[in-house]
C-alpha positions in Angstrom: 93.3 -49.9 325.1 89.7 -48.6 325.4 87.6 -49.0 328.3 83.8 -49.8 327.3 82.6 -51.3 330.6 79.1 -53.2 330.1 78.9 -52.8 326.1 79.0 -55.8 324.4 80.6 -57.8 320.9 77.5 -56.6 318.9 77.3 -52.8 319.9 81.4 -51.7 319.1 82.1 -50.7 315.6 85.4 -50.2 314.6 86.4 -48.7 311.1 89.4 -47.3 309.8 89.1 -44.9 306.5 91.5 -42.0 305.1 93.9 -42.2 308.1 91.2 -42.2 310.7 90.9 -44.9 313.4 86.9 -44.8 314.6 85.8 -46.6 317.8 81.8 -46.6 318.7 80.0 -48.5 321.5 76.9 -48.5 323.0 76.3 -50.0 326.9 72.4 -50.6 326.7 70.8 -51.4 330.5 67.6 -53.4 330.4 65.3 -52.7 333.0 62.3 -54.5 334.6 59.2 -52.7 335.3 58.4 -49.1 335.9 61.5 -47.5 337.0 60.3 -44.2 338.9 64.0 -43.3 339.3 67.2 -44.4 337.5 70.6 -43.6 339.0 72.3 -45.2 335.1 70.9 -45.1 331.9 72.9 -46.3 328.4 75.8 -44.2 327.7 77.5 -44.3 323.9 81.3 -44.3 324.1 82.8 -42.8 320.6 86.7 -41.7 319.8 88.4 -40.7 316.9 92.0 -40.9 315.9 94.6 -40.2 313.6 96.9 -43.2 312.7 99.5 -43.4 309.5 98.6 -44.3 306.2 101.5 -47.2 307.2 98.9 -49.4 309.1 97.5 -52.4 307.3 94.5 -52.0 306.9 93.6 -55.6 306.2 95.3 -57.0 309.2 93.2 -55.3 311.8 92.2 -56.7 314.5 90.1 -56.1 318.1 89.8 -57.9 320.5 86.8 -57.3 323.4 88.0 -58.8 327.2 86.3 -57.8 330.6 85.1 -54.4 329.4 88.1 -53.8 327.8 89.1 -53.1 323.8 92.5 -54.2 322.4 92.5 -53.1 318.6 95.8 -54.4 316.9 97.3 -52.1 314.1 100.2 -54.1 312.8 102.4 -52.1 310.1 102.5 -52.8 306.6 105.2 -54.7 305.6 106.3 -52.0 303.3 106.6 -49.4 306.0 109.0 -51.7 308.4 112.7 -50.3 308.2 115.1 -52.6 306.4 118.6 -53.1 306.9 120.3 -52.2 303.6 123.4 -54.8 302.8 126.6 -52.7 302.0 128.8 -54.5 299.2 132.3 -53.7 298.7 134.2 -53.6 295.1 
């Protein structure tokens, strides 16, 4: 889970590539008139990680709720452990 209070659908980028798992956002404020003094301004979230080359990369998903991001890295199907059937003679 990622916190990215205040950024919106449109301003998170998420990209996997080569083994790395990149999340970006930017929380813009829009202000009204002159402002003489601001207390917040827009603040860019970004973090990298490492994930294994066992993720599937076409069955990512995120998922944006209350400020918060979900991405979903289900494994290949490949990389799942398999219970091997043991036959006798």
């Amino acid at each position: 889970h990622v916190d990215m209070p205040g950024v919106v659908k449109n301003n998170i980028s998420v990209n996997i590539d080569n083994g790395t798992l990149s999340l970006s956002g930017i929380r813009k404020l829009a202000s009204k008139g002159v402002a003489n003094w601001e207390e917040m301004s827009d603040v860019a979230y970004v973090r990298n990680f490492s994930v294994p080359q066992a993720i599937d990369v076409e069955r990512v998903e995120a998922e944006l709720k209350e400020g918060v991001l979900r991405p979903h890295l289900p494994k290949a199907e490949a990389a799942k452990p398999k219970t091997i059937e043991i036959k006798t003679a």
